[in-house]
PyMOL Python script that loads the backbone (N, CA, C, O; Angstrom):
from pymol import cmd

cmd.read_pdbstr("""\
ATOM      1  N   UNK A   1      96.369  74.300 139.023  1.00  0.00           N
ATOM      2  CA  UNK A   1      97.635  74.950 139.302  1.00  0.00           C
ATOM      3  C   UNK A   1      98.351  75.216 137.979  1.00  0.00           C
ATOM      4  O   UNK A   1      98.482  74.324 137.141  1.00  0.00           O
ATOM      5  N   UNK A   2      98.773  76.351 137.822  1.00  0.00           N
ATOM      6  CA  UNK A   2      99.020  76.779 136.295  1.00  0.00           C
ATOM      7  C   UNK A   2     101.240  76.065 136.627  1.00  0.00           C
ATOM      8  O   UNK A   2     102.015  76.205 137.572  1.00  0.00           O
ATOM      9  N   UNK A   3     101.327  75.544 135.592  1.00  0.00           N
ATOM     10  CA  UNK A   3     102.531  75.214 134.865  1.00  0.00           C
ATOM     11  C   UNK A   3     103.585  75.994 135.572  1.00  0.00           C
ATOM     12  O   UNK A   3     103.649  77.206 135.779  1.00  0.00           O
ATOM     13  N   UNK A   4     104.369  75.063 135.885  1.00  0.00           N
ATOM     14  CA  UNK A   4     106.004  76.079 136.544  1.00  0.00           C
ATOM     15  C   UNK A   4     106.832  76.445 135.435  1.00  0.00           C
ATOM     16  O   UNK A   4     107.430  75.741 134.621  1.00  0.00           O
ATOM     17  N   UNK A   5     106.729  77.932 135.592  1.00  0.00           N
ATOM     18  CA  UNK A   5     107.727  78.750 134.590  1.00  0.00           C
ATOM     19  C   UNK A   5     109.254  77.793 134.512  1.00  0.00           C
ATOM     20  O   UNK A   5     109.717  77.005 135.336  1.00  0.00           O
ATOM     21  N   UNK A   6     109.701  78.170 133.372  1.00  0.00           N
ATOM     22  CA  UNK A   6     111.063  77.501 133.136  1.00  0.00           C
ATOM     23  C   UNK A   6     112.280  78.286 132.066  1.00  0.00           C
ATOM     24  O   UNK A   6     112.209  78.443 130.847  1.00  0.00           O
ATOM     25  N   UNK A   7     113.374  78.690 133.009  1.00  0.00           N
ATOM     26  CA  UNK A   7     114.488  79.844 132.161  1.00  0.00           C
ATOM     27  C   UNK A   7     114.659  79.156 130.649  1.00  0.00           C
ATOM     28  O   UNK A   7     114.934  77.985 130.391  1.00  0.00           O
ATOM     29  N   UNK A   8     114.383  80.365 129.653  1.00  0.00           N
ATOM     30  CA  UNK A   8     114.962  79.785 128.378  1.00  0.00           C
ATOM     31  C   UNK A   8     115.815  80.998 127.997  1.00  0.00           C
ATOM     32  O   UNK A   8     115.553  82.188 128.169  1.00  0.00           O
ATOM     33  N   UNK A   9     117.062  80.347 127.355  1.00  0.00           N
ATOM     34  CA  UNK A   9     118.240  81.095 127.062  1.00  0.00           C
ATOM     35  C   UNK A   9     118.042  81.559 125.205  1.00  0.00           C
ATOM     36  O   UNK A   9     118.240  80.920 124.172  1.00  0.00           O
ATOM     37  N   UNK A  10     117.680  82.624 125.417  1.00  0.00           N
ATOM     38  CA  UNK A  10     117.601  82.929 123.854  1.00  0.00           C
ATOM     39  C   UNK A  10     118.602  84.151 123.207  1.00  0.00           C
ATOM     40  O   UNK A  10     119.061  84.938 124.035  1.00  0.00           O
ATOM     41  N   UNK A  11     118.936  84.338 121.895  1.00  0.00           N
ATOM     42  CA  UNK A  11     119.826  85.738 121.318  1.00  0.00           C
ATOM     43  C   UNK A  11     118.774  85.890 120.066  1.00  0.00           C
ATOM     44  O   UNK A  11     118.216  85.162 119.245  1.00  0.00           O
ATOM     45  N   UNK A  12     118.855  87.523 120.479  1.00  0.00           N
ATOM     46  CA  UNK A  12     118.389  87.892 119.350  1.00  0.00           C
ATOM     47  C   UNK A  12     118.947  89.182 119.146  1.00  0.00           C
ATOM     48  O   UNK A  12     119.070  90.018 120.041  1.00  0.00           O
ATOM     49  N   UNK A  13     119.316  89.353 117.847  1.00  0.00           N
ATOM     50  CA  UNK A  13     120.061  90.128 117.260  1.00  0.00           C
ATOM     51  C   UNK A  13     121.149  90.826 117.988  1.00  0.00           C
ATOM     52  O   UNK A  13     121.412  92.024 118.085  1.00  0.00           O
ATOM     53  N   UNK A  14     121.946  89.321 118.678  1.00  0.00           N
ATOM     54  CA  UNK A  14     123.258  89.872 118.921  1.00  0.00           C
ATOM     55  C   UNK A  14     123.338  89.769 120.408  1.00  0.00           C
ATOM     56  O   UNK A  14     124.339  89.681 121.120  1.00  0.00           O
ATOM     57  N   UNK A  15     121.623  89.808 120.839  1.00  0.00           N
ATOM     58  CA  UNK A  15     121.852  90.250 122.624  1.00  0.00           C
ATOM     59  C   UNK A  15     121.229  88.679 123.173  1.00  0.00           C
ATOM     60  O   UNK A  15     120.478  87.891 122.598  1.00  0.00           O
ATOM     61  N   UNK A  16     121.747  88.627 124.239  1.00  0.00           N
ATOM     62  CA  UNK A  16     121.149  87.139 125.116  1.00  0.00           C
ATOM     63  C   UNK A  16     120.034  87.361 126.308  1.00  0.00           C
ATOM     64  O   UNK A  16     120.131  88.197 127.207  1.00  0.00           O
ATOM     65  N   UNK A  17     119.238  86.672 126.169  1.00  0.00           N
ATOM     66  CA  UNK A  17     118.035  86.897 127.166  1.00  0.00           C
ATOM     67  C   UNK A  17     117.806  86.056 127.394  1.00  0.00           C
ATOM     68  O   UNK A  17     117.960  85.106 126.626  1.00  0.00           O
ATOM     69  N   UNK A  18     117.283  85.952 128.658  1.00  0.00           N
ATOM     70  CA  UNK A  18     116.649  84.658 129.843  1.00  0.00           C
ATOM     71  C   UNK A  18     115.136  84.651 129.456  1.00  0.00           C
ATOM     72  O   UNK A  18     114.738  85.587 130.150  1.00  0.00           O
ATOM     73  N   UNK A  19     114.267  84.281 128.923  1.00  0.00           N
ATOM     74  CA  UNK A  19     113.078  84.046 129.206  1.00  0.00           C
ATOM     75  C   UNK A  19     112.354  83.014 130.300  1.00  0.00           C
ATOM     76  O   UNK A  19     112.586  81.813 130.161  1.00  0.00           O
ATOM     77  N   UNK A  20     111.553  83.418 131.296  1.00  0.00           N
ATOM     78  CA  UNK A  20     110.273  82.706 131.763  1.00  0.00           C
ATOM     79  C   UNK A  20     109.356  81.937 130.909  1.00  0.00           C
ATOM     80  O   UNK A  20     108.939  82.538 129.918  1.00  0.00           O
ATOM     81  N   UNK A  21     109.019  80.915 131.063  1.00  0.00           N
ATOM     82  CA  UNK A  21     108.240  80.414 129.935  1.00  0.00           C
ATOM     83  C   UNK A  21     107.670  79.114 130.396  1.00  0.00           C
ATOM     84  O   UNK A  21     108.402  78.126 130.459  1.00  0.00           O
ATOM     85  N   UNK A  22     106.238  79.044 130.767  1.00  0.00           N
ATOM     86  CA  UNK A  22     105.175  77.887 131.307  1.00  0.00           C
ATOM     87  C   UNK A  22     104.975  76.918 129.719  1.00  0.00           C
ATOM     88  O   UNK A  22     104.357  75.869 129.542  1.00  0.00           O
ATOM     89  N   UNK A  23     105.424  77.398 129.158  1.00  0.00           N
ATOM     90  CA  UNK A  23     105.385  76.976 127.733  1.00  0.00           C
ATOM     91  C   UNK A  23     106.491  75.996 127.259  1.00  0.00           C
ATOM     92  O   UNK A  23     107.489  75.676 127.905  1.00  0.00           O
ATOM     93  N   UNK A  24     106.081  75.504 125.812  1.00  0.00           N
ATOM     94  CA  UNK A  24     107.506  74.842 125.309  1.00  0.00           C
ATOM     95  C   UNK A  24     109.015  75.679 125.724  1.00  0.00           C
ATOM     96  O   UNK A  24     108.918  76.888 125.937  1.00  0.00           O
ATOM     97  N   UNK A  25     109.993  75.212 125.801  1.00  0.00           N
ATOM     98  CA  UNK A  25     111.074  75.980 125.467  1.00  0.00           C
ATOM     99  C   UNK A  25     111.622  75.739 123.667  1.00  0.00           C
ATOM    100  O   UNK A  25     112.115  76.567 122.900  1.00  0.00           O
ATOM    101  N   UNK A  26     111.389  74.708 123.510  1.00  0.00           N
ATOM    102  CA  UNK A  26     111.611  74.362 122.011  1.00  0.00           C
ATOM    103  C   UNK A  26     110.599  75.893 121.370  1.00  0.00           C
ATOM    104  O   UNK A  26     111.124  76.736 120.643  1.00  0.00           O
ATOM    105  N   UNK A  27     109.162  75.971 121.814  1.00  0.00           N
ATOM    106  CA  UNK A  27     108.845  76.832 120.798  1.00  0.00           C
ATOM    107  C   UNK A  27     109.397  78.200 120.733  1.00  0.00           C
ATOM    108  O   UNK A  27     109.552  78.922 119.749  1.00  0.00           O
ATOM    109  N   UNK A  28     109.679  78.424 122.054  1.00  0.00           N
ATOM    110  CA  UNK A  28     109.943  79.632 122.418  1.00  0.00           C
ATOM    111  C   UNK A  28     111.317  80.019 121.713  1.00  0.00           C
ATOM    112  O   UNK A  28     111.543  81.072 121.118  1.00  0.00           O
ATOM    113  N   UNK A  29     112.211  78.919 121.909  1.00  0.00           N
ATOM    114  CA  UNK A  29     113.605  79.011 120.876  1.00  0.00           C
ATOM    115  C   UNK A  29     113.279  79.485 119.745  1.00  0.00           C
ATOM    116  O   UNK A  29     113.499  80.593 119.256  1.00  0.00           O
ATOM    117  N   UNK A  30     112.497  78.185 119.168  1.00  0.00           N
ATOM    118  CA  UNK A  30     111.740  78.483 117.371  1.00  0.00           C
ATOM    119  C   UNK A  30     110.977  80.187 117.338  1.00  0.00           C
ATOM    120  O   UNK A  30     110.897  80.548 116.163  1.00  0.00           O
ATOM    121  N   UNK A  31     110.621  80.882 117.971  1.00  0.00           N
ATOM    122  CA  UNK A  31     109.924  82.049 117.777  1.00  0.00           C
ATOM    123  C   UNK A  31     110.950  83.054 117.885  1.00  0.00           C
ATOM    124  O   UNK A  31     110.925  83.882 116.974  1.00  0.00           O
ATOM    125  N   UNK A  32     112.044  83.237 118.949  1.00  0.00           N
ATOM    126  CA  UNK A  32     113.246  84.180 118.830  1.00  0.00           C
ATOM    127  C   UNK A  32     113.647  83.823 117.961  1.00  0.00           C
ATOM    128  O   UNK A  32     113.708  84.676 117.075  1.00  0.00           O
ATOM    129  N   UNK A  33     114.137  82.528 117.620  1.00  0.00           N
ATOM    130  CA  UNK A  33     114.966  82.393 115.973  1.00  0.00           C
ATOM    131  C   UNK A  33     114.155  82.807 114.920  1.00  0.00           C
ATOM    132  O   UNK A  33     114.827  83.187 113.960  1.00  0.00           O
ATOM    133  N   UNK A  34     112.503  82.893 114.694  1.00  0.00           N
ATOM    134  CA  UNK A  34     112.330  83.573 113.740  1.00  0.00           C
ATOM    135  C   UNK A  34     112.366  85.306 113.909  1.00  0.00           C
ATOM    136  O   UNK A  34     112.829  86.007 113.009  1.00  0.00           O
ATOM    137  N   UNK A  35     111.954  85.735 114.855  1.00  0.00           N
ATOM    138  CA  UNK A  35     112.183  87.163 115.128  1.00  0.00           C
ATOM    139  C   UNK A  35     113.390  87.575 114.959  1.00  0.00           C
ATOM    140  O   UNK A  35     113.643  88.540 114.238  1.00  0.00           O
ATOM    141  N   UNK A  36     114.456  86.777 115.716  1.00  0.00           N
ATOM    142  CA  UNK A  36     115.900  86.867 115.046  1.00  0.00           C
ATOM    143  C   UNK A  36     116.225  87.084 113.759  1.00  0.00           C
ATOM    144  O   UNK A  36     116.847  88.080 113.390  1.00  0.00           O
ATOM    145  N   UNK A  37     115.827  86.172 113.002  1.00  0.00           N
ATOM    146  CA  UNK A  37     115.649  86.179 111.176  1.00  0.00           C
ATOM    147  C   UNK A  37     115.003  87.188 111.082  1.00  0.00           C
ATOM    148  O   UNK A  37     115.583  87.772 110.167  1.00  0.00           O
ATOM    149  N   UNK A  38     114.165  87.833 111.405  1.00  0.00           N
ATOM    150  CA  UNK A  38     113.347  89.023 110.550  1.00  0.00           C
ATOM    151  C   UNK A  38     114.505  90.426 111.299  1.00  0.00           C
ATOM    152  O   UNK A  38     115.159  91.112 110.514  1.00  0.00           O
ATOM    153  N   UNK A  39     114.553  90.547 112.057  1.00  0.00           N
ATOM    154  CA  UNK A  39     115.434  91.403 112.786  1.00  0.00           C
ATOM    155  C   UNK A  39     116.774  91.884 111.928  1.00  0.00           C
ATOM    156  O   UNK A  39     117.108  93.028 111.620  1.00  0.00           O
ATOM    157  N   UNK A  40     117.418  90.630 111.652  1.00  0.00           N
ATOM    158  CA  UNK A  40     118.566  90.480 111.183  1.00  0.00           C
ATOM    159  C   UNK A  40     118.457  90.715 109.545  1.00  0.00           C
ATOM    160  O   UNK A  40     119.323  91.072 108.747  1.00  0.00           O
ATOM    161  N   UNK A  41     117.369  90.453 109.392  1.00  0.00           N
ATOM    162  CA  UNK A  41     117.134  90.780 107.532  1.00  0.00           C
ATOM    163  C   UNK A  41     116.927  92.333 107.570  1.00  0.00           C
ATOM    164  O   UNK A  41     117.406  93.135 106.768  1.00  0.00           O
ATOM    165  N   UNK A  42     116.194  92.589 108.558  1.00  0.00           N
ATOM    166  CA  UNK A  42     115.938  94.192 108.290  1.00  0.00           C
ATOM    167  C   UNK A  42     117.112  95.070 108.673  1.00  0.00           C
ATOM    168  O   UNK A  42     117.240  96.165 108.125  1.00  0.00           O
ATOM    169  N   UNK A  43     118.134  94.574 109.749  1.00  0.00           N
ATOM    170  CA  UNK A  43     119.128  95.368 109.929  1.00  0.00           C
ATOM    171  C   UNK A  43     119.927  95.811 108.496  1.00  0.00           C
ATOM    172  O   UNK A  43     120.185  96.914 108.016  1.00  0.00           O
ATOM    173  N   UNK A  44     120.278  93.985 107.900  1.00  0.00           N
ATOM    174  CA  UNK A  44     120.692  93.830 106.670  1.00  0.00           C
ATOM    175  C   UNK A  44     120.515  95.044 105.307  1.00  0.00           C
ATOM    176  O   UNK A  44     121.374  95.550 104.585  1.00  0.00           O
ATOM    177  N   UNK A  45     119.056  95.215 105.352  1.00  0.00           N
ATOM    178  CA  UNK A  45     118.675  96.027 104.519  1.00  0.00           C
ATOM    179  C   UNK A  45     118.491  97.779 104.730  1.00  0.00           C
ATOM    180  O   UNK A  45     118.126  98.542 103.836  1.00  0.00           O
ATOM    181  N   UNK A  46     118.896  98.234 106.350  1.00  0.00           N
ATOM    182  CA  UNK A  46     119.183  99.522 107.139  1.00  0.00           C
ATOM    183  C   UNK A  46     120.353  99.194 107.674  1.00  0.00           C
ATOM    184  O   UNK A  46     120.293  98.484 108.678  1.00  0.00           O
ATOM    185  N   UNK A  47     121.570  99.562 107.223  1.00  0.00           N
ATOM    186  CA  UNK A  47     122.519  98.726 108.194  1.00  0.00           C
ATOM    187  C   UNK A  47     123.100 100.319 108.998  1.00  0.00           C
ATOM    188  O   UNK A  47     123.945 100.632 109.838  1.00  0.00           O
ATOM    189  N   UNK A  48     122.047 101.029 108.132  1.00  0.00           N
ATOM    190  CA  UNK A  48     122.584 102.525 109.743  1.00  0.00           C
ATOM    191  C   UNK A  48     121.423 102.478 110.781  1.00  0.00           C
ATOM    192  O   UNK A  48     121.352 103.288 111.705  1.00  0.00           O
ATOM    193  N   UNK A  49     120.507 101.472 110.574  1.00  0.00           N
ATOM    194  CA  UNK A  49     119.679 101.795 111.607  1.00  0.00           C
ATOM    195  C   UNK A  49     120.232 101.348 112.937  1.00  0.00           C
ATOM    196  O   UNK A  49     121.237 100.641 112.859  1.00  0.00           O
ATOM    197  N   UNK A  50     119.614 101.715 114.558  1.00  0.00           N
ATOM    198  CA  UNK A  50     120.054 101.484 115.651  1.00  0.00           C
ATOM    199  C   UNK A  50     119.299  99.874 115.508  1.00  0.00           C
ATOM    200  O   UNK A  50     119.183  99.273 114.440  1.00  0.00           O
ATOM    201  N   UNK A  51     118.827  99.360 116.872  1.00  0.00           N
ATOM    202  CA  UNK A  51     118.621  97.974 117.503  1.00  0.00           C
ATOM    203  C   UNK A  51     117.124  98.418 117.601  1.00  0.00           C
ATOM    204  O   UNK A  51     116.185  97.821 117.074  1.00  0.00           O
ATOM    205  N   UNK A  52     117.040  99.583 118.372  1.00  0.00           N
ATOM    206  CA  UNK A  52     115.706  99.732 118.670  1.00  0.00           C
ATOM    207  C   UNK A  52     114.625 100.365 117.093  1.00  0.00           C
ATOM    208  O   UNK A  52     113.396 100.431 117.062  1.00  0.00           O
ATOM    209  N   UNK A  53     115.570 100.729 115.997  1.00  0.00           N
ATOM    210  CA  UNK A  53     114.720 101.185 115.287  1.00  0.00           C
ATOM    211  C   UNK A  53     114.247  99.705 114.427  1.00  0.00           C
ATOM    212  O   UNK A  53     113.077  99.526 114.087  1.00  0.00           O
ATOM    213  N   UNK A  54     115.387  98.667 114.136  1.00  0.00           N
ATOM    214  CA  UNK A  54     114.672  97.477 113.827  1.00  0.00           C
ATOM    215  C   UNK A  54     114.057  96.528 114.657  1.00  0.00           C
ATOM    216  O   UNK A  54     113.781  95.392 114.270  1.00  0.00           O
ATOM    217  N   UNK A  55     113.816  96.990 115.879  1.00  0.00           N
ATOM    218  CA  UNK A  55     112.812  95.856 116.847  1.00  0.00           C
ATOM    219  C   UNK A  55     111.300  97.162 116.440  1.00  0.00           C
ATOM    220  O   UNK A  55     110.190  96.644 116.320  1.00  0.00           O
ATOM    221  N   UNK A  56     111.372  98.294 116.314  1.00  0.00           N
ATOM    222  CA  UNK A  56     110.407  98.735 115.439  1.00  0.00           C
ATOM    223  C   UNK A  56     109.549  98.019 114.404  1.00  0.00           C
ATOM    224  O   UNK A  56     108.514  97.353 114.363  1.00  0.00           O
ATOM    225  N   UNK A  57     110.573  98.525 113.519  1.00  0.00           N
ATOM    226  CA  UNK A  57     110.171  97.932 112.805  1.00  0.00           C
ATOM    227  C   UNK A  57     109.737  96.256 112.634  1.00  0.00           C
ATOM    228  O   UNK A  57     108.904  95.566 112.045  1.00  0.00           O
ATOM    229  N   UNK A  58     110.468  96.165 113.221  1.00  0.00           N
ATOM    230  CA  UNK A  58     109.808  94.216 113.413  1.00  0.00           C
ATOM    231  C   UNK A  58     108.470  94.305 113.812  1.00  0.00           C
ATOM    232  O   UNK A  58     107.511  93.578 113.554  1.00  0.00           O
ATOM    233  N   UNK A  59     108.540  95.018 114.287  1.00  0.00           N
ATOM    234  CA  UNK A  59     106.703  94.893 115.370  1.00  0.00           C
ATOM    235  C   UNK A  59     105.835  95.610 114.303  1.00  0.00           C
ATOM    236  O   UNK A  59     104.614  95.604 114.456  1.00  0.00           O
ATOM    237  N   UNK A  60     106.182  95.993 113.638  1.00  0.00           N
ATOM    238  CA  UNK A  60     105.316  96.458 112.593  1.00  0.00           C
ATOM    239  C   UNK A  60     105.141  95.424 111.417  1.00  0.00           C
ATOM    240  O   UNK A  60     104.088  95.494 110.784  1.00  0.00           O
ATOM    241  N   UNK A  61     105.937  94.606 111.112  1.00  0.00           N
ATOM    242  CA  UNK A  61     105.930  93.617 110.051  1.00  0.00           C
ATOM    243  C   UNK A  61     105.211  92.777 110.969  1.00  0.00           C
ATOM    244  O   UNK A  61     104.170  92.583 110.340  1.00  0.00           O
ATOM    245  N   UNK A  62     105.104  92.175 112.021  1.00  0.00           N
ATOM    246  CA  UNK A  62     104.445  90.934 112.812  1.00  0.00           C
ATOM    247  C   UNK A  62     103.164  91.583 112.877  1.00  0.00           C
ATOM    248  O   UNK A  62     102.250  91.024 112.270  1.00  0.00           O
ATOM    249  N   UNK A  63     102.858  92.883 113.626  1.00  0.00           N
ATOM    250  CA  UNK A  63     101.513  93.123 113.377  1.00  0.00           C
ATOM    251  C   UNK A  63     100.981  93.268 112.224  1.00  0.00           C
ATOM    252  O   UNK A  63      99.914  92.655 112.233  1.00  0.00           O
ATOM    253  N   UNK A  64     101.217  93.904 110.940  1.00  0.00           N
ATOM    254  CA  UNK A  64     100.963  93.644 109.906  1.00  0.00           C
ATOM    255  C   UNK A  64     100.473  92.317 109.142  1.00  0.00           C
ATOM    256  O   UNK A  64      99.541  92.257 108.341  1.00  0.00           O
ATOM    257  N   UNK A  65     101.325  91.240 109.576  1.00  0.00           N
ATOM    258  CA  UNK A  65     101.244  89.375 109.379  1.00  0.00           C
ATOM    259  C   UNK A  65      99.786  89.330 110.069  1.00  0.00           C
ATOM    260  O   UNK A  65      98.710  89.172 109.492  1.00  0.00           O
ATOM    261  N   UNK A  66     100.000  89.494 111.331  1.00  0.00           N
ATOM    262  CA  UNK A  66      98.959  89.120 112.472  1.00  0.00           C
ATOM    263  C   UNK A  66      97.496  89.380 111.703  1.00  0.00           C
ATOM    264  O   UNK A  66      96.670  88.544 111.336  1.00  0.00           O
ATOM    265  N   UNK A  67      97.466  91.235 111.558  1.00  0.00           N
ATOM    266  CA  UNK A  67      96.457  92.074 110.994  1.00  0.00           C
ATOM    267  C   UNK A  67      95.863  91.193 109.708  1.00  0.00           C
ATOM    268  O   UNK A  67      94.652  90.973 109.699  1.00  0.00           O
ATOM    269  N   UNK A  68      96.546  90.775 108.815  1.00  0.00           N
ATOM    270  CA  UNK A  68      96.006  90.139 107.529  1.00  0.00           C
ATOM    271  C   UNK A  68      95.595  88.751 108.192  1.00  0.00           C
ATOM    272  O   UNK A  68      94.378  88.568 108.206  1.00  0.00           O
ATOM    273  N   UNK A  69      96.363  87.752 108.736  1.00  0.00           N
ATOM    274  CA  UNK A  69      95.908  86.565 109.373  1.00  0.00           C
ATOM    275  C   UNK A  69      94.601  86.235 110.079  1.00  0.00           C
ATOM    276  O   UNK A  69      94.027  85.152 109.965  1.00  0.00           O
ATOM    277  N   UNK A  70      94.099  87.447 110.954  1.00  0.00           N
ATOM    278  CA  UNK A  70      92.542  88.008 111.181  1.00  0.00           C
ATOM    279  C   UNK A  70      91.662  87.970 109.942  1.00  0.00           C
ATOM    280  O   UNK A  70      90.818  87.190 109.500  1.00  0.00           O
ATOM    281  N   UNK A  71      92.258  89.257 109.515  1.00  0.00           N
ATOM    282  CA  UNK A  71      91.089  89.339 108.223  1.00  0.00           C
ATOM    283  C   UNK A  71      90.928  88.126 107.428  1.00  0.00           C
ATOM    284  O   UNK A  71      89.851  88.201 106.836  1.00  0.00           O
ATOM    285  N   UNK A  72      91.528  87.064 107.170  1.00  0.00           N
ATOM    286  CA  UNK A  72      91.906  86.003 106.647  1.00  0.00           C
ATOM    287  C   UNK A  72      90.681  85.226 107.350  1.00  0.00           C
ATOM    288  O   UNK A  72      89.624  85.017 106.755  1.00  0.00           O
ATOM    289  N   UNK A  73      90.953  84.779 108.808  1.00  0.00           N
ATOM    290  CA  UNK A  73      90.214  83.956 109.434  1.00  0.00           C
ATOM    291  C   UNK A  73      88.688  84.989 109.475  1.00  0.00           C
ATOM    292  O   UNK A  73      87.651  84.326 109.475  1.00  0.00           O
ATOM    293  N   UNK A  74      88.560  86.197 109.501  1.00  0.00           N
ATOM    294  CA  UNK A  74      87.256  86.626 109.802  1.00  0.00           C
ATOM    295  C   UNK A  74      86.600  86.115 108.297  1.00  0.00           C
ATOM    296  O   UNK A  74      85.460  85.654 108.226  1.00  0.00           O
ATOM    297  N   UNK A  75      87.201  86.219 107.502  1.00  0.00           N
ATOM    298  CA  UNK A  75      86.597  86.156 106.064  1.00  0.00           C
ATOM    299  C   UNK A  75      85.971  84.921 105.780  1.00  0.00           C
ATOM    300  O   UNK A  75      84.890  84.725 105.224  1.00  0.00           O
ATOM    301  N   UNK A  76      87.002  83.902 106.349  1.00  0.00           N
ATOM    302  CA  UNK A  76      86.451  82.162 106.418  1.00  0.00           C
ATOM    303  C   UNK A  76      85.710  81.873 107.226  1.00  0.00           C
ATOM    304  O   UNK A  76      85.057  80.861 106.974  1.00  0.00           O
ATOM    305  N   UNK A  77      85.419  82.609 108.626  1.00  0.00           N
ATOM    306  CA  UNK A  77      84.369  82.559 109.139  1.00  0.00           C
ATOM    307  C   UNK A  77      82.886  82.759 108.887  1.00  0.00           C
ATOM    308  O   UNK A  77      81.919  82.043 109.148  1.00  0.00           O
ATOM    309  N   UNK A  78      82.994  83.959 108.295  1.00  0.00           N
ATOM    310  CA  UNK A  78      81.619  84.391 107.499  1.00  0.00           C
ATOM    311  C   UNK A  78      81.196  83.708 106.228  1.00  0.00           C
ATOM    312  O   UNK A  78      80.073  83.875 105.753  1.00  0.00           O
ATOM    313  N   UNK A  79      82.663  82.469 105.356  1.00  0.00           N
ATOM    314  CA  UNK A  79      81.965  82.199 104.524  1.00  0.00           C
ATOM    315  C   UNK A  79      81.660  80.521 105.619  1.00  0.00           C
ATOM    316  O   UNK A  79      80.806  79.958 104.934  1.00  0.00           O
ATOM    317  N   UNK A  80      81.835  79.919 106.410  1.00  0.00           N
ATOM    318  CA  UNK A  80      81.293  78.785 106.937  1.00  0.00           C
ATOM    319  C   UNK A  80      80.237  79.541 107.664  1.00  0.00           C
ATOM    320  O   UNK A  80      79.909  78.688 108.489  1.00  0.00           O
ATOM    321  N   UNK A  81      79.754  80.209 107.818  1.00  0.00           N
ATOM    322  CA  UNK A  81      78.537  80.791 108.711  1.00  0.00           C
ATOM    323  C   UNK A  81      77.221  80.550 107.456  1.00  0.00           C
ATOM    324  O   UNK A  81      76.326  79.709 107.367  1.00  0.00           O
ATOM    325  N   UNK A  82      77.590  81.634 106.659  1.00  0.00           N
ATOM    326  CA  UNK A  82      76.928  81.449 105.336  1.00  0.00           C
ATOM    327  C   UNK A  82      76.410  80.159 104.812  1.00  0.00           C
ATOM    328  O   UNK A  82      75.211  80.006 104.575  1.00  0.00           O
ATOM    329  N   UNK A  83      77.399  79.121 104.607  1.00  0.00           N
ATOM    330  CA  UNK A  83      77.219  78.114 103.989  1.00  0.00           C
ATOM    331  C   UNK A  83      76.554  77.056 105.050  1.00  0.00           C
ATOM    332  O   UNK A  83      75.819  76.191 104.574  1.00  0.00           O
ATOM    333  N   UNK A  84      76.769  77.081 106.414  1.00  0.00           N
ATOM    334  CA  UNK A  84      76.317  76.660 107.616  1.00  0.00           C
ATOM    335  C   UNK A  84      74.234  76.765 107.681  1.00  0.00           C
ATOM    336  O   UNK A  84      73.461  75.921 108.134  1.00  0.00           O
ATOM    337  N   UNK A  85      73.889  78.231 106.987  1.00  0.00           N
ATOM    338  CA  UNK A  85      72.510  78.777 107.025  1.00  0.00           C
ATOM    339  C   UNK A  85      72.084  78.482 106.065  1.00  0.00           C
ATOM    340  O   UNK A  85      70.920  78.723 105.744  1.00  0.00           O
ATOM    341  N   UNK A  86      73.081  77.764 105.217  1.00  0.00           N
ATOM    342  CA  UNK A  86      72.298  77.717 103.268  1.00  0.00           C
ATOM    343  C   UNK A  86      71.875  75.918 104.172  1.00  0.00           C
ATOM    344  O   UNK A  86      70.788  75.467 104.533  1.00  0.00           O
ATOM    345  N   UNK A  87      73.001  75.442 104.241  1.00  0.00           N
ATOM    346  CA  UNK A  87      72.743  73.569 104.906  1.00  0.00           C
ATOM    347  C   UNK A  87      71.543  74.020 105.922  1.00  0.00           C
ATOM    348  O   UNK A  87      70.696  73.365 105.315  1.00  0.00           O
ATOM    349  N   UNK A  88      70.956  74.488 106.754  1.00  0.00           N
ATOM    350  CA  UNK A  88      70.220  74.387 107.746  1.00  0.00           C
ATOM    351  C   UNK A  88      69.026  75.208 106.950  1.00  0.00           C
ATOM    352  O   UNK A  88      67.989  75.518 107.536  1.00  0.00           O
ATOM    353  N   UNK A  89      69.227  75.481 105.783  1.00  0.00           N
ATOM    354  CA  UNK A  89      67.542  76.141 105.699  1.00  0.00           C
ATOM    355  C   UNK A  89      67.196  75.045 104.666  1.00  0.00           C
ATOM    356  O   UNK A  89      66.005  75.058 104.354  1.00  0.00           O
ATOM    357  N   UNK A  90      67.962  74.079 104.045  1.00  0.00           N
ATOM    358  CA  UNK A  90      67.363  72.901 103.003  1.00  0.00           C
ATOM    359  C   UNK A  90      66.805  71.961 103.810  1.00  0.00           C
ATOM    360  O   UNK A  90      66.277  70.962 103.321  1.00  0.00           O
TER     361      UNK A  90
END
""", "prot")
cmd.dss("prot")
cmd.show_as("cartoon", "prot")
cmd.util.cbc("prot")
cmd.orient("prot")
């Protein structure tokens, strides 16, 4: 039986939202407060942009993070694979 959802009260950049969440609520806090922080830095630095052009842009800086964090782990994968076939052929 999967986890009973549970309301979490979060703001981000200014606005308040209810989240569902089978999950921590602590993390879920900790993840709007950092999206919050990135939100709020980028408004900072566009301060004519709208709400929706820096939740844009946010999603472009997180996928960007995400995108390198992959290549990161694919890269360490292939070198423990490697080094995995060098140990198993001695």
């Amino acid at each position: 039986m999967p986890p009973e959802k549970q309301p979490v009260r979060i703001t981000i950049l200014g606005q308040e939202y209810t989240l569902l969440s089978s999950g921590s609520p602590r993390e879920v806090i900790e993840l709007a407060q950092e999206v919050d922080d990135l939100m709020l830095s980028i408004a900072r630095r566009q301060p004519n942009a709208d709400s929706t052009r820096v939740a844009v842009l946010a999603c472009l800086h997180l996928a960007d993070r995400l995108h390198t964090l992959k290549q990161h782990v694919d890269r360490k994968s292939e070198e423990f694979a490697s080094l995995l076939g060098k140990v198993l052929e001695e």
